[in-house]
N, C-alpha and C positions, 0 to 999 in steps of 0.2 A: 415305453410299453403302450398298446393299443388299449384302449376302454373296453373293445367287446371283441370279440371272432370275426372276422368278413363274411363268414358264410356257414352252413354244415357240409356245402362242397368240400372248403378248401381243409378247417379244421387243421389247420399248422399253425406251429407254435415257434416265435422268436427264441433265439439262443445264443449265448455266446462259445461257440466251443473253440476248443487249441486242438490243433496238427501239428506232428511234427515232422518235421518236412527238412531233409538235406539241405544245408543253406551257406557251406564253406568246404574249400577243398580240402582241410585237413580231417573232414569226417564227420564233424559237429553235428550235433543235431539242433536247429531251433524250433521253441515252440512258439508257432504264429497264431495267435488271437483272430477269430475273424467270426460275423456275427452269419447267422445262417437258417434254415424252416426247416420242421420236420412234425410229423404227425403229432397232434393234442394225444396223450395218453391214457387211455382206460384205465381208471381203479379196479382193481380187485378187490372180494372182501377184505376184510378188517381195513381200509385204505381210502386214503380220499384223495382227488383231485383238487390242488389249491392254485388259484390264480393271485401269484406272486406280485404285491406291489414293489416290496424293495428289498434288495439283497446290500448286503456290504461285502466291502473286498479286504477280508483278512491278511496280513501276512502268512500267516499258514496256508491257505489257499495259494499264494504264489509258490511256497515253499517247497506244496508239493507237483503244481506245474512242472518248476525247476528242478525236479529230484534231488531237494537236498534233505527227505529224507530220510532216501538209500531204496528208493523204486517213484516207477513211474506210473499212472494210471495208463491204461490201455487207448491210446488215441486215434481218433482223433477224442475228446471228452467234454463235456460241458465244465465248466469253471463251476465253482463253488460247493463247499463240501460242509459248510459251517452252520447256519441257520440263514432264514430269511421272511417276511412277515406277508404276510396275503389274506386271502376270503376263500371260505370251501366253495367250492363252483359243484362239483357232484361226488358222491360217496358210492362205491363200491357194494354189489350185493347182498344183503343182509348186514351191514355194518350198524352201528350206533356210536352213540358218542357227539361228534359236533353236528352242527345243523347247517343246512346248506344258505349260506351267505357269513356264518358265524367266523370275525375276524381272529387270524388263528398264528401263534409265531411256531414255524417248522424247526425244533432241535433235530437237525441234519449231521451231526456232526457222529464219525463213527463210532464215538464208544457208547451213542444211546440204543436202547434196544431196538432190534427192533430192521426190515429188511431196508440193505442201502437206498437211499435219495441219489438218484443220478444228479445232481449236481444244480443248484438256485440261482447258477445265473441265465434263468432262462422265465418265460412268461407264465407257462404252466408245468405243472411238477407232481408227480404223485407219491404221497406219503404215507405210514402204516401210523393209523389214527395214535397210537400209544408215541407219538413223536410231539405230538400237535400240545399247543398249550393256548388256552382262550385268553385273548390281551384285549382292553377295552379301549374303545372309541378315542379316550382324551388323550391318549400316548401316541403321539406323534410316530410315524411310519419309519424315520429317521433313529426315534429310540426303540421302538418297538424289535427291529431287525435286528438289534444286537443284545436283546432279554437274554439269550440263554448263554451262547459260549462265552463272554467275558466272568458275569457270578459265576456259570459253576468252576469256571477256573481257581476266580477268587475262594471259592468256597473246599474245592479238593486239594488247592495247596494247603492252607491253613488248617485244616480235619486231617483229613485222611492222609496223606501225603508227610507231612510233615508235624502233625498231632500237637498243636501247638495249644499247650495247657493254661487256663487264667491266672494270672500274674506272670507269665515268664514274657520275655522281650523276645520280637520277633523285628528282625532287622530285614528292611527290604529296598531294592534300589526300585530306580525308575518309578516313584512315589506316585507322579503328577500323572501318570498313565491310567486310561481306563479300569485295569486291573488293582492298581498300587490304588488307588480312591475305595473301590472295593473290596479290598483287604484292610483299607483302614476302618472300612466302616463295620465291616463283620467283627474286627478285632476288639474295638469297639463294646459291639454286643456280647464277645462273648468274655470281656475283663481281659482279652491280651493286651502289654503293651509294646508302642508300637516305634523305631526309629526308622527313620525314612531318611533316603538318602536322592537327593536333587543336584541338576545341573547347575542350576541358576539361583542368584541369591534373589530376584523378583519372585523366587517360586515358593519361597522358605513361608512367607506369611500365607500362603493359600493352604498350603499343607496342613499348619497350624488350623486353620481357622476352620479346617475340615477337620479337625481333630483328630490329627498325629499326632503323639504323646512327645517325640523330641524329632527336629530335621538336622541333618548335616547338610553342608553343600559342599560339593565337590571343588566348587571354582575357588576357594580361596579358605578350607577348612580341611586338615589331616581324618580320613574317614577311618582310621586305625586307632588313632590317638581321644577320639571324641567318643567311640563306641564304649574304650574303655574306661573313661571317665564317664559316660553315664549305666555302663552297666555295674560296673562295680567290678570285686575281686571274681565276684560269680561268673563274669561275662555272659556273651549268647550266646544260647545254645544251638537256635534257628535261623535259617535265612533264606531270601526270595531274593533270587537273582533275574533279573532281565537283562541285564545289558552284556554279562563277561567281559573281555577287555582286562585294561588294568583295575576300570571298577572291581570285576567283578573277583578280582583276586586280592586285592584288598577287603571284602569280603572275607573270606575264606577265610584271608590272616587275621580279621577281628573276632572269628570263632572262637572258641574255649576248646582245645585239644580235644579232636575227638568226636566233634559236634557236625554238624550236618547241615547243610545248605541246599537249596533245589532252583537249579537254574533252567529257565525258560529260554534262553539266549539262543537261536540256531540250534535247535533242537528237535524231536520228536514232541508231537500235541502233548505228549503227558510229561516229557522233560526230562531230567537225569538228574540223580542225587549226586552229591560231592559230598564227600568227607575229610576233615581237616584231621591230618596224622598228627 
């Protein structure tokens, strides 16, 4: 990205958008990446123009490039739909709220209030100030761009989602993940306990030492047989799935009849519940 504008001539803005464009004879569509200028955007009230230092590139973001899931965005489109962290550069008529240079991370992501963000992978972007959240100077731009969609994930599985009460066991795969760290540490606060389940037996003392209450590892430990030896006759009730597969259905069979799992795995942002019969 450039430091400043070339001009108030030119006033365009870098972008990376996807086309999708004919690209096989049996009919296919592919979507081509390709980066490209088009006019710096006006705020409007309530709305500010943010000059984007860093985006990150979600899986979700591709997922929904790729229409996997179950429509397309209108193309060509700018990439990104998630969050991403920048500086207000100017605010929209009569607006209040942040101050113009105040560093700001954009929840872009559709289920916050609030009108769509055409997309953060691009230099400048205009957002509806109730999006915007003030991050300070020491948080590196790197962590900063991914404040908001990984917690509230952590945060709506564990609550809302799956209502997961202090003392009951909440078993979750894919632990050593951004998310799975995040779940351990809410879990954590708010008295759930936690079994976590890992690829790798080098992963098993990290987990621990972040304070996961028990780890499985898949590579050389029965994840059916271990759940129920530490849950007891009670087993769990709850579960966070990332991965599906055969993990993810080992899962499902370590449930207690009738209990409920939410897996994340190629999925919609909000995910799908499972229930073991």
């Amino acid at each position: 990205m450039t430091d400043r504008l070339s001009g108030a001539e030119r006033r365009k803005v870098t972008h990376a958008s996807v086309d999708a464009r004919a690209r096989s004879r049996k009919g296919r569509r592919a979507r081509c990446p390709a980066a490209g200028t088009r006019p710096v955007p006006t705020p409007e009230a309530g709305q500010a123009l943010i000059r984007v230092k860093a985006t990150p590139i979600h899986a979700s973001d591709l997922h929904v490039l790729r229409g996997r899931y179950g429509f397309f965005p209108d193309f060509p489109a700018v990439g990104g739909h998630m969050e991403c962290v920048g500086r207000v550069e100017a605010l929209g008529p009569d607006t209040e709220g942040p101050k113009i240079g105040e560093r700001v991370v954009v929840a872009a992501v559709p289920a916050v209030p609030g009108p769509h963000v055409a997309g953060t992978w691009q230099e400048y972007l205009v957002a509806d100030t109730r999006r915007l959240l003030p991050v300070p100077d020491r948080l590196s731009d790197s962590s900063a761009c991914q404040l908001a969609v990984n917690p509230l994930t952590a945060l709506l599985l564990v609550t809302r989602e799956l209502d997961v009460q202090p003392g009951e066991w909440l078993l979750q795969t894919a632990a050593g993940s951004t998310v799975g760290r995040l779940v351990i540490q809410l879990s954590r606060h708010l008295g759930v306990r936690t079994i976590n389940v890992v690829r790798r037996r080098g992963a098993v003392g990290e987990i621990k030492a972040f304070g996961g209450d028990e780890v499985i590892c898949t590579e050389d430990e029965d994840l059916v047989r271990r759940v129920a030896e530490t849950a007891g006759p009670a087993g769990v009730r709850k579960a966070v799935d990332c991965v599906a597969g055969p993990v993810g259905a080992q899962v499902s069979q370590a449930l207690a009849p009738g209990e409920r799992s939410w897996s994340t795995a190629r999925s919609p942002p909000i995910g799908r519940l499972i229930r073991r019969r």
